[in-house]
C-alpha positions as CSV (number, residue, x, y, z in Angstrom):
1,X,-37.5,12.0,-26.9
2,X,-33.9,13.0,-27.1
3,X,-31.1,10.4,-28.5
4,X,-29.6,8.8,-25.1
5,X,-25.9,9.4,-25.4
6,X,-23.7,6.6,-25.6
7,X,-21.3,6.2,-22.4
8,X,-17.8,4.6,-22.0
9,X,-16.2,4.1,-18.9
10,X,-12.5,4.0,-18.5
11,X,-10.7,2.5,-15.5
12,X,-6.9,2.0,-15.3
13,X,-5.8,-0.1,-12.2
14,X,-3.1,1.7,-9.7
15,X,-3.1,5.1,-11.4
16,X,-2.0,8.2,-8.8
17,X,-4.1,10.9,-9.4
18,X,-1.2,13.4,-8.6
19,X,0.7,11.8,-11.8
20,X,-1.8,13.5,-13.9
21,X,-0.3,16.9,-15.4
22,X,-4.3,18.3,-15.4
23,X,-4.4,17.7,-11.4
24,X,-0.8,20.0,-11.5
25,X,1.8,17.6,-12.0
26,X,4.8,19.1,-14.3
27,X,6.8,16.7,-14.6
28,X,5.2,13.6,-15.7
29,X,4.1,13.2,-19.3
30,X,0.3,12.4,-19.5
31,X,-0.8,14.5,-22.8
32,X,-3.9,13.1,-23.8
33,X,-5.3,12.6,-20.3
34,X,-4.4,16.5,-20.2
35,X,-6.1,17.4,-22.9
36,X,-9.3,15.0,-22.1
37,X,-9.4,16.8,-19.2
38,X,-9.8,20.2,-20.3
39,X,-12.8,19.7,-22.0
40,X,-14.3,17.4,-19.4
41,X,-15.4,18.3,-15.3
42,X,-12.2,17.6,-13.3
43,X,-13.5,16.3,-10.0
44,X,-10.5,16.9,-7.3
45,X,-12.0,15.4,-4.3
46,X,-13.0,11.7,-6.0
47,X,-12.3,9.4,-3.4
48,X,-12.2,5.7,-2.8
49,X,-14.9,3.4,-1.2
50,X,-13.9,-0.5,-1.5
51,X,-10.2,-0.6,-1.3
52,X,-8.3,-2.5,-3.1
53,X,-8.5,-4.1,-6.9
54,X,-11.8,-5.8,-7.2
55,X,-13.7,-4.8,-3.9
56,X,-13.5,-0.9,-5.7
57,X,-14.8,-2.5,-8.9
58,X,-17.5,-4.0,-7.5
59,X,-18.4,-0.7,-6.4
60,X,-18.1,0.7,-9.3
61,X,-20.3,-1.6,-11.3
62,X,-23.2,-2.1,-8.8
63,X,-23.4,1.2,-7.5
64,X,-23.0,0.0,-3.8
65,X,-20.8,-0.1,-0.7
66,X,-19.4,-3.2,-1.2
67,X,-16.9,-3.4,1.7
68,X,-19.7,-3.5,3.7
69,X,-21.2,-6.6,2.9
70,X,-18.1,-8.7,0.8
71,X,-14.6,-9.3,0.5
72,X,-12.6,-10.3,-2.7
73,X,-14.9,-12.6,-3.9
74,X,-17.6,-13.5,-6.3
75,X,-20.0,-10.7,-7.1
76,X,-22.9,-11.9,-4.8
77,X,-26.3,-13.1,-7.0
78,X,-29.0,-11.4,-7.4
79,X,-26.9,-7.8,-7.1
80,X,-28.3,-5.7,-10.6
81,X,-25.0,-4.5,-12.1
82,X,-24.8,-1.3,-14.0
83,X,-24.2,-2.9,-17.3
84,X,-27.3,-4.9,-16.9
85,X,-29.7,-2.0,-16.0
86,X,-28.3,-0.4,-19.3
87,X,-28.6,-3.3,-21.2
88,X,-32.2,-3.9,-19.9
89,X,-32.8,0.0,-21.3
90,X,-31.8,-0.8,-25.0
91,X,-28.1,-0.6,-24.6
92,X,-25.5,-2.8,-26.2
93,X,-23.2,-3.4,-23.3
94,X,-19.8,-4.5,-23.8
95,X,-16.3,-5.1,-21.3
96,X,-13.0,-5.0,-22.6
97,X,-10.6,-5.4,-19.6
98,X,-7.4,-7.1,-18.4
99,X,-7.1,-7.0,-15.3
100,X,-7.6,-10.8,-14.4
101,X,-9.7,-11.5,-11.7
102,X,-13.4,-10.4,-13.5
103,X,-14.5,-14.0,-14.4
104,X,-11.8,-16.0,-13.3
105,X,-12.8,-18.5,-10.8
106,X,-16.5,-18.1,-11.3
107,X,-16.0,-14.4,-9.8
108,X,-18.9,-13.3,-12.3
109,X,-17.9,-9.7,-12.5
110,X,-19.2,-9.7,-16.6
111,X,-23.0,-10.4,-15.1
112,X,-25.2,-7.9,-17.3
113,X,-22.7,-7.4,-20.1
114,X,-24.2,-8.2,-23.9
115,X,-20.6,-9.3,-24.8
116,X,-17.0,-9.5,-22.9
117,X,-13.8,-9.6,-23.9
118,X,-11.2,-10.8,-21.1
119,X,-7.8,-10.2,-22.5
120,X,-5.2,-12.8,-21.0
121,X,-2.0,-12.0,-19.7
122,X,-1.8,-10.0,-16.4
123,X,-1.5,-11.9,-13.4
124,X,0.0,-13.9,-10.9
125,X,1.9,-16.8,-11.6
126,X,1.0,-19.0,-8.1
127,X,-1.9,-20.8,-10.3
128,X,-0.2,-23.4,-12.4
129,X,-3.6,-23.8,-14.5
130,X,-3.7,-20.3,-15.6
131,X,0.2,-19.7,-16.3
132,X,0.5,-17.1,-19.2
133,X,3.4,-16.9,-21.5
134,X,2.2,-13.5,-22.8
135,X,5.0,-11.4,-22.0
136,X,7.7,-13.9,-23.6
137,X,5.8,-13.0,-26.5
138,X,6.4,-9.2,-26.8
139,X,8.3,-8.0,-29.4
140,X,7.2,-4.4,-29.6
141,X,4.8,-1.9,-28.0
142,X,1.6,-2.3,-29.6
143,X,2.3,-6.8,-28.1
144,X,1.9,-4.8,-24.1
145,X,-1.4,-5.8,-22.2
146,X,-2.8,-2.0,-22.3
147,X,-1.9,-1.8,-26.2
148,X,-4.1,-5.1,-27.0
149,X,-6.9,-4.3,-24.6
150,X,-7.3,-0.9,-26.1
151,X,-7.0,-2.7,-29.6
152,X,-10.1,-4.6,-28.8
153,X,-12.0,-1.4,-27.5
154,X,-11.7,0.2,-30.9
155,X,-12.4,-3.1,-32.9
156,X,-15.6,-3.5,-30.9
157,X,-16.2,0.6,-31.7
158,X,-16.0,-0.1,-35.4
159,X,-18.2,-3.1,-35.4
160,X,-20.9,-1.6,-33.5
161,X,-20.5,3.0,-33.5
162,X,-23.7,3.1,-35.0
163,X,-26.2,1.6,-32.2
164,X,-26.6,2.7,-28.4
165,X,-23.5,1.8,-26.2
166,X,-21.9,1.1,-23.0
167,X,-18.3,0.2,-23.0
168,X,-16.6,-0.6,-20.5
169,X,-12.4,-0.6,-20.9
170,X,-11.0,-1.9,-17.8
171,X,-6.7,-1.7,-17.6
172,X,-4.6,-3.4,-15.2
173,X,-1.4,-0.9,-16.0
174,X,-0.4,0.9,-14.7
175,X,-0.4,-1.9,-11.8
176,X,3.1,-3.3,-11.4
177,X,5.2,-5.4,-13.1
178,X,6.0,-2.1,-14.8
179,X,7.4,-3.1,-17.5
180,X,6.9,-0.4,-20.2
181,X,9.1,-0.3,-23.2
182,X,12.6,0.9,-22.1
183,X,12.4,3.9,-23.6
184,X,9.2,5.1,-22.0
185,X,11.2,4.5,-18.5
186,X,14.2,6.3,-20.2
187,X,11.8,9.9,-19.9
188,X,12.3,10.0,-16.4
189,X,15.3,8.0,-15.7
190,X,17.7,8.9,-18.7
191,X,20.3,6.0,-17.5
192,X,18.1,3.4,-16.5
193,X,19.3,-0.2,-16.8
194,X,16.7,-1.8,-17.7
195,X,16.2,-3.2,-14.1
196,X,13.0,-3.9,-12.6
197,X,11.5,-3.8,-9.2
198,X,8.8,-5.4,-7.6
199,X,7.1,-3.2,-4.7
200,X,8.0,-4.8,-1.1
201,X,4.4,-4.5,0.2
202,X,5.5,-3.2,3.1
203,X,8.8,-0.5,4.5
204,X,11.1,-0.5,2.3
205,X,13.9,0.3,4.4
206,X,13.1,-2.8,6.4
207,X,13.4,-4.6,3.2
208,X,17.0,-3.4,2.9
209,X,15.6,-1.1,-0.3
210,X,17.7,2.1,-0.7
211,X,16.0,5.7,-2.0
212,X,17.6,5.4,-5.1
213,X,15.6,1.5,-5.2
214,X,12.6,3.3,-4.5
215,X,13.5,6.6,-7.5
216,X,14.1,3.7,-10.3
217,X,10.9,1.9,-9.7
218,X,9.0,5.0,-9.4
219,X,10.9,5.8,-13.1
220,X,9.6,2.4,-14.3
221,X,6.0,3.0,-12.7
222,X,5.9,6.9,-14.2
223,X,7.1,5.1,-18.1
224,X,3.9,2.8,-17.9
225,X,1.7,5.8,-16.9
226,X,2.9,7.6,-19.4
227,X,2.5,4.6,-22.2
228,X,-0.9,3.8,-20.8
229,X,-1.8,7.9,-21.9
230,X,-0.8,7.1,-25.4
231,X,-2.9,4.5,-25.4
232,X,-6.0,5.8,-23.9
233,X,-5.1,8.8,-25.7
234,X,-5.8,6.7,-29.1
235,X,-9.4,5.4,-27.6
236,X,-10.3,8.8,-27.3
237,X,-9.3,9.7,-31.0
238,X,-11.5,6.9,-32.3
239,X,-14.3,8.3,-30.7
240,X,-13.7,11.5,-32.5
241,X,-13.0,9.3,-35.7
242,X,-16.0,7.8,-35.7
243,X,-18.3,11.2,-35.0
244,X,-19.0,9.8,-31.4
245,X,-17.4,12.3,-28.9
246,X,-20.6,15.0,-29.0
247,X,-22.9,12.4,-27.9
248,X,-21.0,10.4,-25.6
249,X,-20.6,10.4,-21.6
250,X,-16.5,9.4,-21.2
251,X,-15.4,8.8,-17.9
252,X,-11.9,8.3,-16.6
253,X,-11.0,7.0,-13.6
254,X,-8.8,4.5,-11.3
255,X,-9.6,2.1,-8.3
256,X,-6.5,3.2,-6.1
257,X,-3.3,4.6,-5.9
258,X,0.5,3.6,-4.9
259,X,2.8,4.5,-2.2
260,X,5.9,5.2,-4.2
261,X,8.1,5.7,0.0
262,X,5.5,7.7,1.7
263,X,5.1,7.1,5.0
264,X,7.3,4.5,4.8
265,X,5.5,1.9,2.4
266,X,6.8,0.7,-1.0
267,X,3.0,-0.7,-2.4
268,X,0.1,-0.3,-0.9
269,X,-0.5,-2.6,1.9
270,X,2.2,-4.3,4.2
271,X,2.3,-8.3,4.0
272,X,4.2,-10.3,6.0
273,X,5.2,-13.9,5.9
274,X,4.0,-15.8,9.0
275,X,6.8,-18.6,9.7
276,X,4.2,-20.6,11.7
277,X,1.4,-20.7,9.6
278,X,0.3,-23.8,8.3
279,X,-2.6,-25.0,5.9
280,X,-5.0,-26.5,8.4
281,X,-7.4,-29.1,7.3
282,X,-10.6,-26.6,8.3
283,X,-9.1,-23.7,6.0
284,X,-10.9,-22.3,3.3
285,X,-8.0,-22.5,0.7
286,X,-7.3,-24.3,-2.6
287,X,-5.3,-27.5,-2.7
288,X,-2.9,-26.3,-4.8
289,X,-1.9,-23.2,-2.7
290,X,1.7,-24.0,-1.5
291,X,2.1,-22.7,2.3
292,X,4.7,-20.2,1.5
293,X,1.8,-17.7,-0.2
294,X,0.0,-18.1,3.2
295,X,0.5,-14.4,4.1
296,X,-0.5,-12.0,6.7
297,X,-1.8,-8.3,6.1
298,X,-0.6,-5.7,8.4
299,X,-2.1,-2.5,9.6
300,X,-2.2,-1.1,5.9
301,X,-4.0,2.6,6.4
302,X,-5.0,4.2,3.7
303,X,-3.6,7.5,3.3
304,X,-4.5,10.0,0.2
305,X,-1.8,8.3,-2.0
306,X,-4.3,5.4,-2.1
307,X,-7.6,7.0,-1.6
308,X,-7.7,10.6,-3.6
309,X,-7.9,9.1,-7.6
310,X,-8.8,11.2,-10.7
311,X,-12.2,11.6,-11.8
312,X,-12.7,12.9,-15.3
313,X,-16.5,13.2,-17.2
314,X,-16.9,14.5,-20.3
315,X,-20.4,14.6,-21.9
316,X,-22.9,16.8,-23.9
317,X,-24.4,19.7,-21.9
318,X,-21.5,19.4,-19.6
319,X,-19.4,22.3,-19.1
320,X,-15.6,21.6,-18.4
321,X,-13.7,22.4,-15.4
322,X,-12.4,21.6,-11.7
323,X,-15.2,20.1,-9.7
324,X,-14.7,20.7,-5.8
325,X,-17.5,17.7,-4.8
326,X,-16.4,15.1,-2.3
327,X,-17.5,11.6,-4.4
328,X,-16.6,8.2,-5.1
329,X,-16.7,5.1,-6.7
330,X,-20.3,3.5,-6.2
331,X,-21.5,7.7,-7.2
332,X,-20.6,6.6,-10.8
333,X,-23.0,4.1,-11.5
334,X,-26.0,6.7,-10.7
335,X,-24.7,9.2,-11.9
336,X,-24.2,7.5,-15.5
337,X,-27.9,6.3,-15.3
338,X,-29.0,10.1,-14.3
339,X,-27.3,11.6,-17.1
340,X,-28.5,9.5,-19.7
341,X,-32.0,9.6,-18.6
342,X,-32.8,6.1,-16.9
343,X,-34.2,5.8,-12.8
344,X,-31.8,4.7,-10.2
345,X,-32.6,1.0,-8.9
346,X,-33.2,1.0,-5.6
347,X,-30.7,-1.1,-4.3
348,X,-27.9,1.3,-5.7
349,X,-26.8,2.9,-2.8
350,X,-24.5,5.4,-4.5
351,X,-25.9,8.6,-5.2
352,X,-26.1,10.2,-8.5
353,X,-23.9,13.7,-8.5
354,X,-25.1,14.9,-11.5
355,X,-26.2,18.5,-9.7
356,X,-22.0,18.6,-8.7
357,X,-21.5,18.6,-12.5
358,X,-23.8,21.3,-13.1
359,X,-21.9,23.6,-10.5
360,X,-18.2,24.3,-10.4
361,X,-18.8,24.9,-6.4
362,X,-21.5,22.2,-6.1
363,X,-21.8,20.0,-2.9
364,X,-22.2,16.4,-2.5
365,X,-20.9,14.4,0.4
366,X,-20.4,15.7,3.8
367,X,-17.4,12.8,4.2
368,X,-16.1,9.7,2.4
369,X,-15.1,6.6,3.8
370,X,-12.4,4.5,2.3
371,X,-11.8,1.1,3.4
372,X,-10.6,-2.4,2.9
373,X,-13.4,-5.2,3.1
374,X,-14.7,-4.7,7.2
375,X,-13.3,-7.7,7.9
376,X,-14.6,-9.3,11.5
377,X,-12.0,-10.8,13.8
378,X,-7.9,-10.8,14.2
379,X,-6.5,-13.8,12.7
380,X,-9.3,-14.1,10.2
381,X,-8.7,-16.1,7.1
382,X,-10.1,-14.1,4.1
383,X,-8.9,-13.6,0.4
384,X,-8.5,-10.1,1.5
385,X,-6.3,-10.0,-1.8
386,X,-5.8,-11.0,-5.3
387,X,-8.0,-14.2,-4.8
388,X,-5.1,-15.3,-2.5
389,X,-6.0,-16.9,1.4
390,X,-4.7,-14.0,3.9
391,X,-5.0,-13.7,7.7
392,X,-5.6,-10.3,9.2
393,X,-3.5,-9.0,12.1
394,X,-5.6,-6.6,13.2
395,X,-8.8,-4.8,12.3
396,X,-8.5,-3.2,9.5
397,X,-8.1,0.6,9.5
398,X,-11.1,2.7,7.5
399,X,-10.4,5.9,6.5
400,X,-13.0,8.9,6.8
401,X,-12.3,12.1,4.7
402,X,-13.8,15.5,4.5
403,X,-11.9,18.1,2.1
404,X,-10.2,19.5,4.6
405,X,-9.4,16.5,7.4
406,X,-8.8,12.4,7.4
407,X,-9.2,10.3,10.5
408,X,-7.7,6.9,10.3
409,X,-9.7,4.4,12.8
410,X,-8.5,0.6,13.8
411,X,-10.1,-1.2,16.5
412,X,-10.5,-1.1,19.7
413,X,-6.5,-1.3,20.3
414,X,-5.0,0.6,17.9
415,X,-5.1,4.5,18.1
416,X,-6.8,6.4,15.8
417,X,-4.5,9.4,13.3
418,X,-6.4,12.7,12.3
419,X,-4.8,14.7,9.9
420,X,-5.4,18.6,8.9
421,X,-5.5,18.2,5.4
422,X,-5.1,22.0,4.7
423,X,-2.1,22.4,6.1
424,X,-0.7,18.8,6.2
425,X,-1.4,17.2,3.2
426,X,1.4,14.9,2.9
427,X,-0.6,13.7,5.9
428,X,2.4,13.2,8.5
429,X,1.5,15.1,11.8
430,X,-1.2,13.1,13.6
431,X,-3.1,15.7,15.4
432,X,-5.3,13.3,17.5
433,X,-4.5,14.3,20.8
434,X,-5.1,18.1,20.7
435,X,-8.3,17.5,18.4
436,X,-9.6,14.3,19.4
437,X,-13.3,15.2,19.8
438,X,-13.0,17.1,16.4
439,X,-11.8,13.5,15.4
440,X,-14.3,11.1,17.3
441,X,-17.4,13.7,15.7
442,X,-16.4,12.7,12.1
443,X,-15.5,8.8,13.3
444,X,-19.2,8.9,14.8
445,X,-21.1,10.4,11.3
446,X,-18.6,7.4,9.9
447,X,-20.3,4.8,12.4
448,X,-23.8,6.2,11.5
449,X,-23.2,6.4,7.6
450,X,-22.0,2.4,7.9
451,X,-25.4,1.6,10.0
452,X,-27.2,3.5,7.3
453,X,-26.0,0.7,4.9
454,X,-26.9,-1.8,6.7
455,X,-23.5,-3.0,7.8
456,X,-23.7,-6.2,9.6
457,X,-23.2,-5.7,13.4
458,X,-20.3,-7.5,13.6
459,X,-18.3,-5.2,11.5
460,X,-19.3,-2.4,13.5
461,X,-19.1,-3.2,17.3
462,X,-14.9,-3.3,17.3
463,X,-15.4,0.4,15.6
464,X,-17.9,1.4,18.1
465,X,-15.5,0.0,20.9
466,X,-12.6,2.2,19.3
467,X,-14.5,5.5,19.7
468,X,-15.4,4.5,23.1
469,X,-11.5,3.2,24.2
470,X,-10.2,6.8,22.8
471,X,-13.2,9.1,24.0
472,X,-11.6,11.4,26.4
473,X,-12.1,11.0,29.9
């Protein structure tokens, strides 16, 4: 029997896949990722499933539809993870990350890893426990969170090159604060201040933000993107340092991207403080959550800033180039499992596009649906986000996605977008009302594909009542 290759799996948190010079952009500097990319299958059409930061890597790392069935929250017991059916297979599995919700607060997201590395630093500050002084620290480059993560990665490489591997490196940058090294910024902004920007989570002009706000953020965002190549850049080098690039399956990806003004948004979902909410005695919330974090999520679609991500895979036997293939996030565990050789558990409900890798004009799904955690009722109280309680306004929007059209569906109350991706692709003409039985065909394959995952009915009957509200009459 052949060697298994070795796999590593890269994920970097908030990264645009239209800030990637090998998906066409000119402008900002991303080098290595460039050069990864030519000798690795480029997929254009990799979409999200879960939306947003941990809800997408659940998905990733069990192979299923998570928003489905969870929220933010613990990874539900008894779920096989892909790091444990390696591991289970002779594997030595190993996570290096920082983004900081994996095991915090019992979340369990390192189940089925051999060893796990969490590196402290990234965060909120709203938990008075888990305050981290890291950045007051820094005194160079090599002190950022993406520099030390990566730092680890190639420690762990050296220790352990010579046996059978999955590694897992797991970056929170690019997500904001972006707080690169000034001179990083200083590539795209040749006067900047120094001044940083947090996003608004919602319209920036209603936020009193001005276009040039919006340009110097972007500046700092495009610096950490860029940094965050260097370092990825120097993970890949060890690989070829240490003889491991011709038998190992890299992968490259994000969770999600960033609206940096489109369609109005500065983030990627609109929150909103509620001046009447209140801690009631019934709510599901920590005792040391102070009121003012109690905040609402709006409507929050997810256009193709958020949802289309990069999607590189470089292995042995696999010939480089742009891959066409509609996939996304819970593909990757099966797919990773078919290429090195070991069956697909049952309860993965991603499916394996290793035949799209094969084929430079391979198929794979019809559609993609993208959507936050299918959240039940208005008003609900859920930590929709960053472990933090939240109440939903409305239902929230799912987004389904061929190559070539998007449909955006709410409930029962909100009326649905559909978008000609062909010739709209910024997404801003909402061509519902001449096309809207094009649009309810694709919302109904949606309804059926959620059914087929054994959604639980009450996530689907205020979808089911949309597509009936805006059937025409």
């Amino acid at each position: 029997m052949a060697e298994r290759p070795n796999v590593v799996l890269i994920v970097c948190d908030t990264f645009r896949r239209d800030h990637v010079g090998a998906y066409g952009n000119a402008t900002i500097r991303t080098p290595h990722l460039d050069a990864f990319a030519r000798d690795a299958a480029a997929f254009d059409h990799h979409l999200v499933s879960s939306f947003p930061t941990m809800p997408a890597r659940a998905d990733i790392l069990t192979g299923r539809f998570s928003y489905t069935f969870m929220g933010w929250e613990a990874l539900p017991a008894g779920i096989q993870t892909l790091p444990g059916v390696l591991a289970g297979e002779g594997y030595l599995t190993m996570g290096v990350v920082d983004t900081p919700f994996f095991i915090r607060g019992g979340y369990g997201y390192d189940r089925g890893f051999d060893d796990f590395i969490w590196v402290r630093g990234q965060g909120d500050d709203t938990r008075p426990h888990e305050r981290s002084d890291a950045r007051l620290t820094w005194r160079s480059e090599a002190d950022r969170l993406i520099a030390r993560t990566v730092t680890a990665a190639e420690g762990w490489l050296e220790r352990h090159y010579k046996e059978p591997f999955f590694l897992y490196v797991d970056s929170w940058d690019p997500h904001e604060p972006w707080d690169a090294p000034e001179y990083y910024t200083a590539l795209y902004k040749p006067d900047y201040d120094g001044r940083q920007l947090y996003p608004t989570y919602g319209k920036w002009r209603d936020a009193g933000l001005t276009e040039e706000d919006v340009e110097m953020a972007h500046a700092t965002y495009c610096g950490e993107v860029t940094m965050v190549d260097r370092w990825i850049g120097r993970l890949l080098e060890k690989l070829d340092v240490l003889g491991l690039t011709d038998n190992t399956v890299v992968l490259f990806t994000s969770d999600h991207g960033f609206f940096f003004g489109e369609h109005g948004y500065f983030g990627k979902a609109e929150w909103f403080h509620d001046p009447g909410a209140k801690i009631t005695a019934d709510a599901d919330v920590p005792e040391w959550l102070p009121e003012s974090w109690l905040l609402t999520v709006g409507w929050s679609p997810l256009y193709q800033e958020l949802t289309r991500i990069p999607l590189f895979v470089r292995g042995p036997g696999l010939d480089p180039g742009k891959r066409q293939a509609l996939t996304t996030a819970p593909d990757l565990a099966p797919t990773i499992l078919d290429l090195v050789g070991i069956d697909v558990p049952a309860g993965m409900q991603g499916r394996s596009f290793k035949s799209a890798l094969d084929a430079e004009d391979g198929e794979h799904r019809p559609f993609v649906v993208s959507s936050w955690p299918l959240y039940f009722a208005e008003g609900e109280m859920t930590s929709a986000v960053d472990s933090r309680p939240r109440r939903i306004s409305s239902y929230m929007p799912i987004t389904i996605a061929t190559r070539t059209r998007s449909v955006i569906l709410g409930g029962p109350t909100e009326s649905p977008e559909l978008y000609d991706l062909e010739s709209d692709p910024g997404e801003q003409e909402n061509v519902w009302a001449a096309n809207a039985e094009n649009g309810l065909g694709l919302c109904r394959e949606a309804v059926g594909f959620l059914e087929e995952c054994e959604t639980p009915e009450k996530f689907l009957e205020p979808r089911r009542s949309a597509l009936e509200a805006f059937a025409p009459r």
